[in-house]
Each structure stands twice: as C-alpha cells, then as structure tokens.
N, C-alpha and C positions, 0 to 999 in steps of 0.2 A: 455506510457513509454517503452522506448527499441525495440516500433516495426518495426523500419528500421534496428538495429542491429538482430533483431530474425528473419526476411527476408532474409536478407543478409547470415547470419551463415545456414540457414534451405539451402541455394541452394549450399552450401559447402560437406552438408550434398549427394548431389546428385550426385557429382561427385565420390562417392565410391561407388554408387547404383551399384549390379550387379557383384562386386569384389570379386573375391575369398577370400580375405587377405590382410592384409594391406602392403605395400611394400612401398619401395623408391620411387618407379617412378608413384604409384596412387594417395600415400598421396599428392605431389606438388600442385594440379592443387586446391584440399582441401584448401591444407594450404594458398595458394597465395588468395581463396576467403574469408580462417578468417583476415586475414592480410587486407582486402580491405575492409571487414565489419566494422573491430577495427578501422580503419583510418577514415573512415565515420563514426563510431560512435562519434571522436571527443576523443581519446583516446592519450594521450601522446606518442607520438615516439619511444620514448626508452621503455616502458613500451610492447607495441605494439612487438618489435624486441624480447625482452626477452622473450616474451608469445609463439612469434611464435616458436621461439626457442626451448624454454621448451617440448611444444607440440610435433613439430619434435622428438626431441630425447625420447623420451616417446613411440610416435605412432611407431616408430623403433626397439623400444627395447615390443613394446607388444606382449606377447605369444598369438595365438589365439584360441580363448575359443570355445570350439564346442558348435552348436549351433545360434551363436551370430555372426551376420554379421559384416562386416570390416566398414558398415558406422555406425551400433550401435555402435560397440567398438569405433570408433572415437569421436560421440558426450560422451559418459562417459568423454574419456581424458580432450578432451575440457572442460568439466562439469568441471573437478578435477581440474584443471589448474584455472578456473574462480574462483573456491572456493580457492584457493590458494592466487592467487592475491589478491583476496579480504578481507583476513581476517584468513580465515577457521572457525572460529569459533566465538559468537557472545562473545563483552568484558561488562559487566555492568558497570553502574558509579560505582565510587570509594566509600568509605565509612569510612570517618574517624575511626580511634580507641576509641577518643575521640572528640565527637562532639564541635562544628560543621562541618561539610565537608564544605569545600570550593568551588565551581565552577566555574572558568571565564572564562566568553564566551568573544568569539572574535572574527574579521570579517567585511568585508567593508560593507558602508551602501546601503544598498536594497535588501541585503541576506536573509531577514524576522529573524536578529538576534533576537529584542525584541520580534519576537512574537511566537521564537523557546525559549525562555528565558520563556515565559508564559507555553508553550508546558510544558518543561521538568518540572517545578515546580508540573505541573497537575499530570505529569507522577508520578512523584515522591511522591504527598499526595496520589495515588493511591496506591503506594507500603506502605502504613501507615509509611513516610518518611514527618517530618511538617517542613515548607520551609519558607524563608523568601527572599524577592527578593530585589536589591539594584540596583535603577538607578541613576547611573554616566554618561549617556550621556547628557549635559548639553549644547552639542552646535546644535544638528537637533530639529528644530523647536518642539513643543510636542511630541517628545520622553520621554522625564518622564510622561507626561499625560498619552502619550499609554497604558505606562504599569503600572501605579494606574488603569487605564480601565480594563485591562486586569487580574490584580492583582485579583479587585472587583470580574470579572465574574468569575473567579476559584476559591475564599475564597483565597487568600493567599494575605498575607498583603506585604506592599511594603513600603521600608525605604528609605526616597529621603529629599535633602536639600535646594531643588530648583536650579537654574539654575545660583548663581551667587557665591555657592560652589565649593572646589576645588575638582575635582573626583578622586582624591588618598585619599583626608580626606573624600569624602563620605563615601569609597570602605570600610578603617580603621573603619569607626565609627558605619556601617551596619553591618562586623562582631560583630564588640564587641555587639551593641543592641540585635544579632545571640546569644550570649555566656549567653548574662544575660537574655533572655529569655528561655534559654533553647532548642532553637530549634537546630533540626537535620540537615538541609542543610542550606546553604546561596546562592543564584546566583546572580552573578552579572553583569548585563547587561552594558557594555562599549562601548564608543564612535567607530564609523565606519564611514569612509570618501568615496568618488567615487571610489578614488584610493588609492592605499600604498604614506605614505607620510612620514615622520620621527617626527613629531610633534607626530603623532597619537602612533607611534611606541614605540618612550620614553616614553608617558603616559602610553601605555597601559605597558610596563615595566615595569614602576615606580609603577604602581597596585599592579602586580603580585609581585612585588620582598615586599611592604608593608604586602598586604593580604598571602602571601604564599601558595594560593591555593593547594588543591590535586587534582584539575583537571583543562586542563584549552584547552575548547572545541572550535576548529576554523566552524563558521558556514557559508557552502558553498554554493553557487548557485547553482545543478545540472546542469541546463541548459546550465553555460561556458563554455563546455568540457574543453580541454585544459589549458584555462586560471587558473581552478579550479588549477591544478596542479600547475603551475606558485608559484596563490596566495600560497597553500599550504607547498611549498619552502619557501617562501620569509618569513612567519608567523614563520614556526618550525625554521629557520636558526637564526631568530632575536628574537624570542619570546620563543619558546618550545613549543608546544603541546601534550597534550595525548592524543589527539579524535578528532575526526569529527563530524561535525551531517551535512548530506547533505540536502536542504530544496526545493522544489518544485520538488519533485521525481514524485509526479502527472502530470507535463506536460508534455510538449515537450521534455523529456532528451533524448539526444541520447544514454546517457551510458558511456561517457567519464569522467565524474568526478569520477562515482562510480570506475571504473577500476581502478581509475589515484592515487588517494587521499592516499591510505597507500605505493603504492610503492614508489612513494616520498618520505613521511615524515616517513614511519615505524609505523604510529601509527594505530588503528583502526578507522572504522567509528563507531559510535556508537550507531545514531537514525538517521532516516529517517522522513523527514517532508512528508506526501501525501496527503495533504489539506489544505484548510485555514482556518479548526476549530480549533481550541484549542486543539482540541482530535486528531488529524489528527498525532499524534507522536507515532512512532514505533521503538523497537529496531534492530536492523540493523544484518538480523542472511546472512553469505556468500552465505551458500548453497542455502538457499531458492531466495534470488536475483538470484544466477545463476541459479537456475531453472525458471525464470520467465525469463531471458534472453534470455535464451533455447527455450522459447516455452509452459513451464511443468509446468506453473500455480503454487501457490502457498496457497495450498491446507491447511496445517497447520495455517498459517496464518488466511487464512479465517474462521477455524475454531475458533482459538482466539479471531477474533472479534466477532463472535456470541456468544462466551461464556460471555464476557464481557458485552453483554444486556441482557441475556435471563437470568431468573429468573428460576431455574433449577426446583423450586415444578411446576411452571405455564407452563412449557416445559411438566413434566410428565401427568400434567392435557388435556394440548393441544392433544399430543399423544393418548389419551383415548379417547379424542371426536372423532380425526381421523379417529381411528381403530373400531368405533363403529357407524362411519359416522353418526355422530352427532355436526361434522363440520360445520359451518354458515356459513354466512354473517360478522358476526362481527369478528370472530374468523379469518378468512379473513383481515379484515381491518385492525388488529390487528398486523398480521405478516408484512403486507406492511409495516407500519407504522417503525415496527421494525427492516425490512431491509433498511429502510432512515436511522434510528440512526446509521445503521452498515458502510453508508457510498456511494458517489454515485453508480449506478447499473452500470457505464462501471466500476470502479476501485475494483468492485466485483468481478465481470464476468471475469477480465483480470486475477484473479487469482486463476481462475479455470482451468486446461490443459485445450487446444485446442480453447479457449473461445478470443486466444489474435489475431487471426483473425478478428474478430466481425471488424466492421467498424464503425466510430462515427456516420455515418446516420443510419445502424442499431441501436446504442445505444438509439441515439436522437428515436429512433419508440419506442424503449423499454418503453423509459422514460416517451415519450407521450402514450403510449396504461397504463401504470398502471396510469398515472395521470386521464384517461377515466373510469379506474375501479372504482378507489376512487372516483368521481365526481358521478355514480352511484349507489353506496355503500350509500352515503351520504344520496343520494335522497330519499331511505329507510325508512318505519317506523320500528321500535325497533322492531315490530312484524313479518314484512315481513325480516328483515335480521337473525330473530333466528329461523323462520322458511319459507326457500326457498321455499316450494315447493308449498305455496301461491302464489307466484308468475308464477311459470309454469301451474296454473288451472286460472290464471287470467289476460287478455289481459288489462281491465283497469287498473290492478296495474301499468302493463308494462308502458303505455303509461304514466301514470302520471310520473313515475319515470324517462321515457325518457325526459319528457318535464321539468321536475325538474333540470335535471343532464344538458339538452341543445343537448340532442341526440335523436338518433332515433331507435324506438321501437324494429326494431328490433337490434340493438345493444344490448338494453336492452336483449331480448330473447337469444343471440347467448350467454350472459355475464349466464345468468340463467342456459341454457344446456349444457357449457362448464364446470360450477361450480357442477354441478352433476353428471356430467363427472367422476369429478375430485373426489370428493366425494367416487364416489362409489369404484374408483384404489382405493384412501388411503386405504378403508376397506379391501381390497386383498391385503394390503402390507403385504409382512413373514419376517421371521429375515434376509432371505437370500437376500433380496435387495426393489427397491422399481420396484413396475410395471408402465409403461407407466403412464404420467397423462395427457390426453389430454385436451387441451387446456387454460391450466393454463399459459402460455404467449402463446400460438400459437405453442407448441412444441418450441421453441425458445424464440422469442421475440414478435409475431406477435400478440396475439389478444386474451384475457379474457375480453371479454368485446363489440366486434364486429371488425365492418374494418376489409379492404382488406389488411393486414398489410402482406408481402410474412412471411412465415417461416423460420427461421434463424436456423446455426446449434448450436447444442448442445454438449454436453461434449463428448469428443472425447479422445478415449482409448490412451494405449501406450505400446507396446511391446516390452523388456527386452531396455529399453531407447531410442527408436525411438519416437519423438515426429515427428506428423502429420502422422501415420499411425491408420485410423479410425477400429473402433470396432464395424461394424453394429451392430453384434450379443449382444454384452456385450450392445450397448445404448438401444436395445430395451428392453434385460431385464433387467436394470436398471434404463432406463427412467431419470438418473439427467441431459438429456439437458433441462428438463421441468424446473429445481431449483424449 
C-alpha cells in the first residue's frame, strides 16, 4: 500500500539534503517531486495543485528550528498537510439519540460493499453496539445470500424479503423489525451497478429520503485513484454522504483515493477495509495513514491489533516464562499462531517504521521460513516442546522430527540453537529495552528454523522526523528488527 508514493516523496526528501534553510529557490526542485509522486499516486488534480500550494506557502513562511535540518522540517509540513487533506482527525459512526441508528451504505458494485456492510456490523457488536443488517439488493445474482452468509459467520441476524420485494419496502420494514426489537443499529446493504446509472440513483434516493438515515456511508474502491473522486462527486452531489469507508487498502493502492475522497465531498473517511476477513475493518485515523505514507510505519495501530488478541492475565503469564527462560516450544507456537489472528506478516511488518521497504519476495521467505517453524513445532512430542533442551542432547529426536516435519536434520538443529538463543536474550531483557534476539526470523526474516534464507533489515530508527535515517546503535540495543 503507498509504496510507489513513499518512493517517490522519500527522493523529494533528497533534494533538501545538505541545505542550510529552507528558501524559495531549494524548496522548487522538492516541491515539483511531491507534485510528480501525488500525480503518480493517482491523486485528483485539483486536489494535487491545492497540496502543493499549501505546502509552498507554509515551507516559505517556516521559521527555522535549530537543530532540525531543512529536509526534516519539510517532511513535518508535508506530514501536516497530509493530515490535513485527510481528515485531521478520526470521525466515529453516528449514534442515534434514540435508537435505532440508521446506516446506508452505498456504492457501485464490486466495491466489496456487502461485505464492508458485514465488516462494520462486526465492528460495531465489538463496540457492545447489537445490529441488525437489511438486504435490498435484489437484482445481483446472490447478493442477499452473501450476506445471510455473512450475517451467520458474525452472529448478527439479517432481515431480507427475497428478491421479488420492493427495496424501499424492504429498507422500511428492516427498520421498523430494528425499533421492535430493540436494537441499536440497522445497516442497510443497497443495490450497486458497474456504473452510475439513474435507476440505481432514484432508488437508492427513494431509501434514504423513506429510512432517514443518520449516516449514509459511500464505499469506495482504493484502487481507482482518480475515478474514486469522480464517483465521490457524482454520490454526494445526488445523494449526500457523510463518510466513506475505503475498501481494499491492502493492495495495490497507489494512494489517490485516500487523498482524493474528502476534499471532494467534505466528508471524512471513516474505516478502512485491509482484507478479506471480516475483521479486516479499521477506523480511518489521518495522521497515522500519513505516517505510513511517509515511510513512519504505523506503530499505534499495530499495537491495537495485538491488544485485541492477546488476553492481558496470559500476556503477564507469557512475560514470566520469558524472563525466567522458561519459554518453550509451545509457548512459541502459540505466539506464531497469534500473530496469523493479528493479521498477514507483510501488512504487519509495513506498519512498523522502516519495515515498508521489505519486498514481497522478502515477505513471501518470511511467510515460508515461519510456515517451516510451525511444520517442526508440530513434529514434536508434548515433552520435547516443554522441554527443548531434550532435543539439543538428542540427535535421534532431531531426525525424527526432521523426517516428521519433511526437513532436514539439520534445519531441525539450527531451529533448536536459534531457539535458546533466543531464550536466553529474553532472560537479559530490563525495563530499558529488549537485547538482540538472534535468530528468531534470521535477525529479520530469514531463518528460525534453518535455510539459507539472506537476512533482511529490521526496524529502522528516526531522527526528529527523518524517516530512512537508520539507528545502528539504537537496533542493536533494542533488537525489535528481530519482532
């Protein structure tokens, strides 16, 4: 996500390298390469001119701070300006006064509307908010089916009339079933066509103007750039919106929707799709997108989602084995396990500073060297994974294990001596940071477990807002390129 725009902005970054100050005549050569990044990223035009605009007259009028170089002070502006466009700040859904809240979504079809419609329901029985979902799409082949699927896998029930209902009387009759149950939300999932059409338009009209929703969320493609904007016009000018939710922020975006989408319409975005689970729904905060734009990882974030797995007594239990190097094999598997649920290892790693580097063939060794962990993890008896060090006094375990797992012995071994390795740092961890853990991916990505897998870099510091200026000092005594 974004890493042809964070390319592109980081060599902007270069053309101040070395400047005393920032001035008229150094900022240009800067500004002409964010101006060529935003246009490659697929960022609306106008949008684009007003940015670069802003920034100019900002970088012009900055006093400068001693200390703090003329390209650090520039990425800041840039930073502030990104958070600008975007939002500044994150908006939560609405919340009726008196329930229920209304929601309708809206959005051409292949946007993954229904199954951002399942997303936010999840999101929302998570906020102890009980939802009820209403499909009206009655003309794409098993679109109501999807989302009784979908409904099922989340517990939240789904109020539908079948397909030869009228979906303004669906939209009508799911609230009111909303009011006599008592519930707190209603979403209602509405028909989406290839293109904007006027059929589609006056329906989905004729909804909003029945239900009167308090929110009424357009869900976009990231990946359009440009087009997003279009759509975004054409929606708020005929419909109204208060939000966005952008969906497939996991692939290929270049970054132009997210730019694009509120200075158009004025509204915010509100959540961000970055998968294809169910859970894959995030609320949409500015700064921390411009910071992963940037370069600067998104550190807060990733903490959220570990919190949302980790079981805080079994975290303080985990921590005690560590520090007492009474750390296993299982207690091992355990964590792997629990960084899948957090989500995949490249959409992790990319939100760590300095990690948005990494390359998908790095990622892909990542992925493959822990799937080789787990395969010899497995291979394990109960006995030999609670206690390792059976295995470092015993070459027949090795080998069984290796022919178990489909590897070779010594993979096995290199997987054992890395793991006590690693063992014995945790126990020399202090409050003041964590010490090196070697070979827990390979110092990177490369190898717990064996293989010639090269080592990849790890988290990479940042001085007063310079991203890509590494920290030898600070990664060796803190060792999180290891994760």
């Amino acid at each position: 996500m974004f890493d042809a725009l964070a390319e592109r902005l980081e060599s902007a970054w270069k053309t101040l390298r070395g400047q005393d100050k920032i001035s008229q005549s150094n900022i240009q050569d800067a500004l002409r390469e964010v101006r060529r990044a935003l246009l490659e990223g697929d960022v609306n035009l106008q949008v684009v001119k007003n940015f670069i605009a802003d920034v100019e007259a900002k970088a012009q009028g900055a006093e400068v701070i001693s200390g703090v170089r003329p390209d650090q002070q520039f990425i800041k502006i840039v930073y502030d300006e990104l958070v600008q466009v975007m939002g500044e700040t994150n908006v939560p859904i609405a919340s009726a006064d008196k329930p229920p809240t209304i929601v309708l979504m809206a959005g051409l079809q292949g946007t993954g509307k229904t199954t951002a419609t399942a997303k936010l329901a999840l999101y929302l029985r998570k906020q102890n908010r009980s939802t009820l979902l209403v499909a009206t799409d009655i003309y794409r082949p098993a679109a109501i089916d999807q989302l009784v699927t979908l409904g099922k896998q989340i517990d939240v029930p789904v109020f539908e009339l079948g397909t030869d209902a009228n979906p303004v009387e669906i939209a009508r009759q799911g609230v009111a079933q909303a009011k006599a149950d008592g519930v707190d939300t209603v979403i209602i999932d509405t028909a989406g066509r290839l293109q904007i059409d006027q059929d589609m338009m006056a329906e989905l009209a004729k909804i909003k103007q029945t239900v009167q929703p308090h929110e009424t969320l357009l869900v976009v493609d990231a990946m359009t750039g440009q087009e997003a904007a279009n759509l975004t016009r054409t929606f708020h000018e005929q419909i109204g919106i208060t939000g966005a939710i952008l969906t497939k922020l996991d692939g290929d975006s270049r970054g132009g929707a997210a730019l694009s989408v509120r200075q158009i319409s004025g509204q915010p975005i509100k959540f961000v799709g970055v998968g294809e689970k169910v859970e894959a729904l995030q609320p949409f905060y500015p700064d921390r997108m411009a910071s992963r734009i940037l370069g600067m990882g998104d550190v807060i974030g990733f903490v959220e989602k570990a919190q949302e797995e980790i079981d805080l007594a079994d975290a303080e239990k985990m921590q005690e084995k560590m520090l007492s190097a009474k750390f296993d094999f299982s207690d091992f598997l355990k964590q792997m396990r629990l960084l899948k649920n957090m989500g995949s290892l490249g959409g992790l790693l990319k939100m760590i500073p300095g990690m948005n580097k990494i390359s998908d063939e790095q990622l892909k060794q990542g992925e493959t060297q822990l799937k080789r962990t787990e395969a010899m993890i497995n291979s394990m008896t109960k006995q030999e994974r609670t206690n390792p060090d059976l295995l470092a006094k015993s070459p027949s375990r090795r080998r069984r294990i290796a022919r178990g797992a489909g590897y070779l012995e010594s993979d096995v071994s290199k997987l054992v001596t890395d793991f006590t390795k690693m063992r014995t740092a945790m126990q020399q961890m202090s409050m003041g940071g964590f010490p090196g853990m070697p070979g827990m991916m390979g110092g990177g990505m490369g190898g717990m477990g064996g293989g010639n897998q090269p080592s990849q870099p790890g988290w990479r510091g940042y001085s007063a807002g310079n991203p890509g200026k590494k920290k030898k000092k600070e990664k060796k005594k803190k060792g999180f390129g290891t994760l």
